[in-house]
Backbone as JSON Lines, residues from 0, in Angstrom:
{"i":0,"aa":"X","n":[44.36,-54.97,45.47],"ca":[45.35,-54.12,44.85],"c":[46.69,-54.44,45.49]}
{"i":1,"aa":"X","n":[47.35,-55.11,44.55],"ca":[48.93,-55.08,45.41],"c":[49.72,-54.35,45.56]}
{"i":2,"aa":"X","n":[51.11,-54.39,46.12],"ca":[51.87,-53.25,46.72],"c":[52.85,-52.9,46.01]}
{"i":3,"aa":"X","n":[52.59,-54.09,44.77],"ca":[53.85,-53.26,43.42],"c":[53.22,-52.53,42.84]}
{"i":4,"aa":"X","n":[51.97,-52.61,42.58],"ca":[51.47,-52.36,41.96],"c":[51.08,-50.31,42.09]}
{"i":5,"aa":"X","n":[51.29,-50.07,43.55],"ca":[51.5,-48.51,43.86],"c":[52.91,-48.44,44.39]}
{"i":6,"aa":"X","n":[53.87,-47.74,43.72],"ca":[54.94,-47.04,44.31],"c":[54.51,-46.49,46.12]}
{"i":7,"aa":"X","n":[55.54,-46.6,46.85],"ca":[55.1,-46.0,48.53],"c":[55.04,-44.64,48.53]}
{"i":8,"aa":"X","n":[56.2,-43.78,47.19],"ca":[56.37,-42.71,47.07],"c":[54.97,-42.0,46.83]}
{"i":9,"aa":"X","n":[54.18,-42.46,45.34],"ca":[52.53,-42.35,45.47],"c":[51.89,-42.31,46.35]}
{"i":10,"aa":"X","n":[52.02,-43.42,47.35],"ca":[51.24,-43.4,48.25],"c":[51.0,-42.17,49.35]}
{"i":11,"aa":"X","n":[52.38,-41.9,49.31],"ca":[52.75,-40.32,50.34],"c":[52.38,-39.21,49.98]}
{"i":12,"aa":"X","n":[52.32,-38.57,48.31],"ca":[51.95,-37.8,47.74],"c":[50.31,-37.8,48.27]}
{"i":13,"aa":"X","n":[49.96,-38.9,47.92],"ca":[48.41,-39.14,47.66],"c":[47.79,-38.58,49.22]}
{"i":14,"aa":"X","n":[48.66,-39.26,50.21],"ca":[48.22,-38.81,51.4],"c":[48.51,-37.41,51.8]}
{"i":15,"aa":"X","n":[49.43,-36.35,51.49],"ca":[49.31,-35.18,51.72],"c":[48.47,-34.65,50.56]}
{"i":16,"aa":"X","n":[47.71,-34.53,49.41],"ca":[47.52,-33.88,48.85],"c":[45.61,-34.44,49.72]}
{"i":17,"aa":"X","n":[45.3,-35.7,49.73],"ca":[44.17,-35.81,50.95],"c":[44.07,-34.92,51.81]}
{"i":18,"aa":"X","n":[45.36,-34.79,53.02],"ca":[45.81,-34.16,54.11],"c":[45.11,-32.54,53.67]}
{"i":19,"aa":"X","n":[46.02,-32.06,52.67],"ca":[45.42,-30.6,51.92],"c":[44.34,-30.41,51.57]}
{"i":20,"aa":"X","n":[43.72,-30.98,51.56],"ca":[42.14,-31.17,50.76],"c":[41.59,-31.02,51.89]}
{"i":21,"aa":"X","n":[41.74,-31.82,52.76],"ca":[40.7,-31.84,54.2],"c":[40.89,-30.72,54.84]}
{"i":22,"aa":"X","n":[42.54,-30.5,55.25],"ca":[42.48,-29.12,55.92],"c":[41.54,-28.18,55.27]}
{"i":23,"aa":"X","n":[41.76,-27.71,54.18],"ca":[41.05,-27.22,53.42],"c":[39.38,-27.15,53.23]}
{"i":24,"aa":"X","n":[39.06,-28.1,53.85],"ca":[37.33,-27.77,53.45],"c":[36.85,-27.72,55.3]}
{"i":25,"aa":"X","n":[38.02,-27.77,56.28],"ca":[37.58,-27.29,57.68],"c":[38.59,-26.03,58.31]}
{"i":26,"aa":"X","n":[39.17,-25.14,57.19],"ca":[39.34,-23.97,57.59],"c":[38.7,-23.33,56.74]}
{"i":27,"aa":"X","n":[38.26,-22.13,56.83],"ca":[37.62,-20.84,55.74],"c":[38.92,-19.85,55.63]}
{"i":28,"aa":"X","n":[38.82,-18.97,54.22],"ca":[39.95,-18.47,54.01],"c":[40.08,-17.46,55.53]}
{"i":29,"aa":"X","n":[39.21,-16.62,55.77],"ca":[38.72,-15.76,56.76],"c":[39.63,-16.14,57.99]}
{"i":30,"aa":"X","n":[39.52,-17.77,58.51],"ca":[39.99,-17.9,59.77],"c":[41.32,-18.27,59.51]}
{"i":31,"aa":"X","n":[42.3,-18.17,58.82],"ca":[43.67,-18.44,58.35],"c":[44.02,-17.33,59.03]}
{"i":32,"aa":"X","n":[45.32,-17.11,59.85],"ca":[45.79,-15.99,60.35],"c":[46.56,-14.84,58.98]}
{"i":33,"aa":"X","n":[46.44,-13.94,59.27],"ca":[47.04,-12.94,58.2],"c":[48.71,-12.85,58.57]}
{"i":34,"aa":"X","n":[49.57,-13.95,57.83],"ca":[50.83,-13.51,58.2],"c":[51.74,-14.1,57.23]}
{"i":35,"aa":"X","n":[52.45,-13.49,56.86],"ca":[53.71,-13.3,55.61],"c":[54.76,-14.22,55.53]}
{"i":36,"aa":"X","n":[54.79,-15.76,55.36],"ca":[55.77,-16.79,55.2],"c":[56.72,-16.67,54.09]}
{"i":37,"aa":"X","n":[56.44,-15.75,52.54],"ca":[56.57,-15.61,51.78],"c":[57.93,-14.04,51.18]}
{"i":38,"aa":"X","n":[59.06,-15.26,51.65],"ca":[60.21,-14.11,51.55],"c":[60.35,-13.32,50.34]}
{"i":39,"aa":"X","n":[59.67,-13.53,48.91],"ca":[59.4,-12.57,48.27],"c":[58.81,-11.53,48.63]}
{"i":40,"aa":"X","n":[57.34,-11.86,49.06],"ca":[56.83,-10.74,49.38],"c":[57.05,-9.69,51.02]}
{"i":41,"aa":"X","n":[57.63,-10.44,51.49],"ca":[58.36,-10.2,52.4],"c":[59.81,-8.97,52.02]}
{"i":42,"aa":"X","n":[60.36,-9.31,50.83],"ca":[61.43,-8.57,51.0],"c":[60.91,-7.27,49.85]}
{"i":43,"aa":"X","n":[59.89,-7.51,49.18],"ca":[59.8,-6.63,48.0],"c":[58.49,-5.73,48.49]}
{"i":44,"aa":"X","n":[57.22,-6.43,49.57],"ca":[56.01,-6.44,49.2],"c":[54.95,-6.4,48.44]}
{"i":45,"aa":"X","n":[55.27,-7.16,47.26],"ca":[55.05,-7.71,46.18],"c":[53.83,-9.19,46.44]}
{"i":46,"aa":"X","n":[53.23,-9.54,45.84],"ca":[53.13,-10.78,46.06],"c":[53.45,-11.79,45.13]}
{"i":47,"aa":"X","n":[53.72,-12.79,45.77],"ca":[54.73,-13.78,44.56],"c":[53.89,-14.7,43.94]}
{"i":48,"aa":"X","n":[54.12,-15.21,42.95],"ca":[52.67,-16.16,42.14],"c":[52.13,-17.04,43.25]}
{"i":49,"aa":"X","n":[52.7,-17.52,44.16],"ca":[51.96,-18.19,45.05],"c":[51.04,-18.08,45.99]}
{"i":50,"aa":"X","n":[51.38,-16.38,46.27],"ca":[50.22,-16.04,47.09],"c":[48.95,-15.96,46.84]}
{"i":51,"aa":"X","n":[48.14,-16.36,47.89],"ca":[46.8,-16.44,47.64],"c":[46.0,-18.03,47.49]}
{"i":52,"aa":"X","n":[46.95,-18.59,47.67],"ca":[46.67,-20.33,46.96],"c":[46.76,-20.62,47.95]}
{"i":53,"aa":"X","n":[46.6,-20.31,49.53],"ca":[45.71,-21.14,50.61],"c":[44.87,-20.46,50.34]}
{"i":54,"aa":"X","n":[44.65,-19.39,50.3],"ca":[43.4,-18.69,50.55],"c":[42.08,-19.63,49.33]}
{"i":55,"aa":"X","n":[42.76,-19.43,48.38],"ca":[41.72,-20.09,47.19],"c":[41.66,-21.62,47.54]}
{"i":56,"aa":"X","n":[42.25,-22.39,48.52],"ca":[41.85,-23.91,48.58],"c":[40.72,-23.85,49.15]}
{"i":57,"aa":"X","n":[40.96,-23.08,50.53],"ca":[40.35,-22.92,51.22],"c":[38.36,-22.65,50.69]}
{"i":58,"aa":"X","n":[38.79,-21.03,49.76],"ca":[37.6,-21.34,49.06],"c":[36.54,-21.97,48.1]}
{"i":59,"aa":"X","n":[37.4,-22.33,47.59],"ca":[36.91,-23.63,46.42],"c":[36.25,-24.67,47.36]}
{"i":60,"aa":"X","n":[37.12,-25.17,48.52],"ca":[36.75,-26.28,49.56],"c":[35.18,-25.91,50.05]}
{"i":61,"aa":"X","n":[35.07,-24.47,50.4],"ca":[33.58,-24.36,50.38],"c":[32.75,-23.72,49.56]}
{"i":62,"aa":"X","n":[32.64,-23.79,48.6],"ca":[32.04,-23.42,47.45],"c":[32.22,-21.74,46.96]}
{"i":63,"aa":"X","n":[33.12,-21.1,47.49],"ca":[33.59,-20.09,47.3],"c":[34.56,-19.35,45.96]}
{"i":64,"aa":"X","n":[33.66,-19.59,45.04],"ca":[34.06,-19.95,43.69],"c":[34.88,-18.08,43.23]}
{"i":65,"aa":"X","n":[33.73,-17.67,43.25],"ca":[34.7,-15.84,43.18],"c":[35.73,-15.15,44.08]}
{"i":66,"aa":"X","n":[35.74,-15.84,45.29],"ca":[36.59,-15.43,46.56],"c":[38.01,-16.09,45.61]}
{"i":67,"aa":"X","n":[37.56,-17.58,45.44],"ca":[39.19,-18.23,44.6],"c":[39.35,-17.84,43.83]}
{"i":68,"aa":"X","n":[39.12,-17.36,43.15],"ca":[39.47,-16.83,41.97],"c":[40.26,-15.22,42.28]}
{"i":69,"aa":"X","n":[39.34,-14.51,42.88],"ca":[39.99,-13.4,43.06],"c":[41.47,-13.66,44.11]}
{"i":70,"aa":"X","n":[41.66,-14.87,45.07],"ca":[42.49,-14.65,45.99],"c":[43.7,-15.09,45.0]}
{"i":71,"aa":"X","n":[43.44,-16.0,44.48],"ca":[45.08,-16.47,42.73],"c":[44.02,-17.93,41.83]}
{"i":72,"aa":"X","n":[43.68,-17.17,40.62],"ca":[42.81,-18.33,39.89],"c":[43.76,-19.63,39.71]}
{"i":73,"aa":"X","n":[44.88,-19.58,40.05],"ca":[45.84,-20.56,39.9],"c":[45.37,-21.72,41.02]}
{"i":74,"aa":"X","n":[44.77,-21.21,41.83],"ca":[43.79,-22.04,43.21],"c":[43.15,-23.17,42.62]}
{"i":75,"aa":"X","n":[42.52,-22.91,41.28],"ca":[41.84,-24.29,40.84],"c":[42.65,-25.13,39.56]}
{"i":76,"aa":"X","n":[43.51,-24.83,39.05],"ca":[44.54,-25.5,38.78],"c":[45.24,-26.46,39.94]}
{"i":77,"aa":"X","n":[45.68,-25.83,41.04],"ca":[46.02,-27.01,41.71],"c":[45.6,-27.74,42.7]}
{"i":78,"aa":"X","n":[43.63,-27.36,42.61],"ca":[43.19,-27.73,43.37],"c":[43.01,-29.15,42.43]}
{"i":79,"aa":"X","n":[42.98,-28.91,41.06],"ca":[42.35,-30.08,40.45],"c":[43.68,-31.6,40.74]}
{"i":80,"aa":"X","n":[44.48,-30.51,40.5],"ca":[46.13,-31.73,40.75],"c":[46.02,-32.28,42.02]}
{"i":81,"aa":"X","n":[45.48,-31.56,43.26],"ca":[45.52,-32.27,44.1],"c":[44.44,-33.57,44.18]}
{"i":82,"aa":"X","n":[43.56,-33.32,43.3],"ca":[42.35,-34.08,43.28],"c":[42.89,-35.37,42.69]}
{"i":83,"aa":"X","n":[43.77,-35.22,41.62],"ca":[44.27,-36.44,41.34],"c":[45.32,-36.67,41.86]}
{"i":84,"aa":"X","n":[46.25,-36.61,42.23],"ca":[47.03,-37.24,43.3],"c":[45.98,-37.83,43.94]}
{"i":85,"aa":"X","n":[45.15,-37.5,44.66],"ca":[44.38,-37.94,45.92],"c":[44.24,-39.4,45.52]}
{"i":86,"aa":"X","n":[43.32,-39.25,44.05],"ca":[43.11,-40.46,43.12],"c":[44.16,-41.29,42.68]}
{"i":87,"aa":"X","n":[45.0,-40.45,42.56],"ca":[46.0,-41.78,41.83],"c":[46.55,-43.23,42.18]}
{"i":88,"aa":"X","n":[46.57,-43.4,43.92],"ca":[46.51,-44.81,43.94],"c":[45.77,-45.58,43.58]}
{"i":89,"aa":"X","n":[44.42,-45.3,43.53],"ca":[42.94,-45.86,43.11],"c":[42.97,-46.13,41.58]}
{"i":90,"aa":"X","n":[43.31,-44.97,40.66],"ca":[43.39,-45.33,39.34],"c":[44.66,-45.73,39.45]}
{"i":91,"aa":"X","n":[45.94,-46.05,39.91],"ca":[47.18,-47.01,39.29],"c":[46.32,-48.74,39.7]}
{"i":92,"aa":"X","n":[45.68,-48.68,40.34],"ca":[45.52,-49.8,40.64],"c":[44.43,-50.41,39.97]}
{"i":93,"aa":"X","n":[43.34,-49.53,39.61],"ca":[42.59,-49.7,38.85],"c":[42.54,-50.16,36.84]}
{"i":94,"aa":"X","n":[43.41,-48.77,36.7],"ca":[44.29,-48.9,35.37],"c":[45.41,-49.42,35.25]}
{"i":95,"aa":"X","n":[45.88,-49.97,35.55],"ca":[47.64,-50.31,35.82],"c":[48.95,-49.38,34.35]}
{"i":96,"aa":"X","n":[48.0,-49.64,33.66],"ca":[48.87,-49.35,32.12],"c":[48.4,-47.85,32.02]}
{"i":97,"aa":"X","n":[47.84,-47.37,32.93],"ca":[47.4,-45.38,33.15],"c":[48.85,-45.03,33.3]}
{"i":98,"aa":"X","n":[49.46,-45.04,34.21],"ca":[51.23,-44.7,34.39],"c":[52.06,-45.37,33.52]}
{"i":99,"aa":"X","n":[52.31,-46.38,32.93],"ca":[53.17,-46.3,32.16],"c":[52.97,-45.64,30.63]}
{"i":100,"aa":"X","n":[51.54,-45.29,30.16],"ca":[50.92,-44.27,29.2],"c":[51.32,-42.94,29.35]}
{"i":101,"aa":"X","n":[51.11,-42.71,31.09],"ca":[51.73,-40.91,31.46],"c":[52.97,-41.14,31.4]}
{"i":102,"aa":"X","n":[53.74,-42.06,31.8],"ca":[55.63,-41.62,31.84],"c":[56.11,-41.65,30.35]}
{"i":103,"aa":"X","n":[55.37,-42.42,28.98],"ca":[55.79,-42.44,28.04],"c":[55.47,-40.57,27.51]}
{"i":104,"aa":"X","n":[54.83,-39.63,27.53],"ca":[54.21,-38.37,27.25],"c":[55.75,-37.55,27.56]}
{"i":105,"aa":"X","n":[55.42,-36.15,26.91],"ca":[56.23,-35.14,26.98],"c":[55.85,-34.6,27.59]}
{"i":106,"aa":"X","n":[54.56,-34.17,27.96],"ca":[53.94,-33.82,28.71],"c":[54.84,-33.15,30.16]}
{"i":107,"aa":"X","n":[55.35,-34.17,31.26],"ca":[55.99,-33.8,32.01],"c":[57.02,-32.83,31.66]}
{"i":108,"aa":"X","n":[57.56,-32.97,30.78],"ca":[58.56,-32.47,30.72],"c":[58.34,-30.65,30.13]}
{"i":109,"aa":"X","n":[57.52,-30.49,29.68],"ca":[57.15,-28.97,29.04],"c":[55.78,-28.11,29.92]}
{"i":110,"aa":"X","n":[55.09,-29.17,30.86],"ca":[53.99,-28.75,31.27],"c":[54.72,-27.9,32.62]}
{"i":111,"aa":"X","n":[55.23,-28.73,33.26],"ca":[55.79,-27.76,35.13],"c":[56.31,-26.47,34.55]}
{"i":112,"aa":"X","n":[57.01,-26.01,33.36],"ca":[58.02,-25.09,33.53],"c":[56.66,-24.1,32.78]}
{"i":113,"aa":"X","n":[56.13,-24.32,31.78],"ca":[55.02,-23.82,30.93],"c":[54.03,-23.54,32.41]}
{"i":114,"aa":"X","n":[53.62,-23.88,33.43],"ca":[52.7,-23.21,34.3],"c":[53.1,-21.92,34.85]}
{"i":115,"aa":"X","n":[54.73,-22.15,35.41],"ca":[55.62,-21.79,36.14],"c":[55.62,-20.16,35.47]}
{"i":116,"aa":"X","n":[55.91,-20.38,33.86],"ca":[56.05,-19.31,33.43],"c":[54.22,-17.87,33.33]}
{"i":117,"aa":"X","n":[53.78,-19.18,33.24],"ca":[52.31,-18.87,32.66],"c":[52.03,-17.8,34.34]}
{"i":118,"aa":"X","n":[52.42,-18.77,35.7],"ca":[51.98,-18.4,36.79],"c":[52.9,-16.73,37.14]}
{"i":119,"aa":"X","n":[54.31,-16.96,36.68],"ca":[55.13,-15.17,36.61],"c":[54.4,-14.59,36.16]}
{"i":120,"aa":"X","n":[53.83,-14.71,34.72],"ca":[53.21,-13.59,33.73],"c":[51.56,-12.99,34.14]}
{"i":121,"aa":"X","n":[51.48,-13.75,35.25],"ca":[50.3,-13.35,35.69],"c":[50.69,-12.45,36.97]}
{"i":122,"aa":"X","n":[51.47,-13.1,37.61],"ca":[52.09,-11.68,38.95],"c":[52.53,-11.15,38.15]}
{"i":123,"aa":"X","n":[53.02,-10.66,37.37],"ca":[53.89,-9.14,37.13],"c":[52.59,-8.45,36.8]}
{"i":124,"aa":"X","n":[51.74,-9.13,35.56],"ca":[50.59,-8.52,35.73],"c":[49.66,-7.51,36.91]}
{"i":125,"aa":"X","n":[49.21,-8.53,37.6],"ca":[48.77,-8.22,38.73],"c":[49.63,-7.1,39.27]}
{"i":126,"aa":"X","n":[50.56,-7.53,39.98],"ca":[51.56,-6.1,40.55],"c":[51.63,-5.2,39.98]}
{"i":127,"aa":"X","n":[52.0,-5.07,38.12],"ca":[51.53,-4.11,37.7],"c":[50.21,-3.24,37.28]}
{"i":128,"aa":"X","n":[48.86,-3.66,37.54],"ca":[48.24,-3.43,37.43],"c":[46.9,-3.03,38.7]}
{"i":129,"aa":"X","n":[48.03,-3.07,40.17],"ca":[47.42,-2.78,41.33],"c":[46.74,-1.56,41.41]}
């Protein structure tokens, strides 16, 4: 596999979303310390769509399928993204014409903001429905 053939930028992605994955299947949500990085919820005590998404790597990583879900089902949404990142040097190199198929799509362009919104409408939910 040559080295044009993967962007270095890929390559870095690929290695932290690995990095995340591993942490992830040698911590349990349990042994994560309980503490508030999250200046939303910090200033409102609210929790913000993000919370909960270590907790759910964490569980998914060990087969903790209802724990993720209940901690933000959004946990396996980006557990799956991380799964491909992980992959993606393997399939650019494998497929070569896989990325220039994804950069031709709209896809990018309507999918990040369409989660984004999808992921609000689920906290207000939630908060409202505590």
């Amino acid at each position: 596999m040559s080295a044009s053939l993967i962007p270095r930028g890929h390559k870095a992605v690929s290695l932290v979303a690995g990095a995340v994955l591993l942490l992830s299947a040698f911590l349990r949500a349990g042994d994560i310390p309980n503490f508030v990085p999250c200046p939303f919820k910090l200033l409102t005590g609210w929790p913000c769509p993000g919370c909960g998404l270590t907790h759910a790597f964490c569980d998914i990583s060990h087969a903790r399928f209802r724990m993720a879900w209940s901690d933000n089902p959004f946990g396996f949404v980006f557990y799956v993204l991380a799964l491909i990142l992980l992959a993606w040097p393997w399939l650019g190199g494998r497929w070569p014409s896989l990325g220039t198929a994804l950069r031709g799509t709209r896809v990018w362009a309507w999918a990040p903001p369409l989660l984004v919104v999808i992921m609000w409408g689920f906290d207000i939910a939630r908060i409202a429905f505590r």
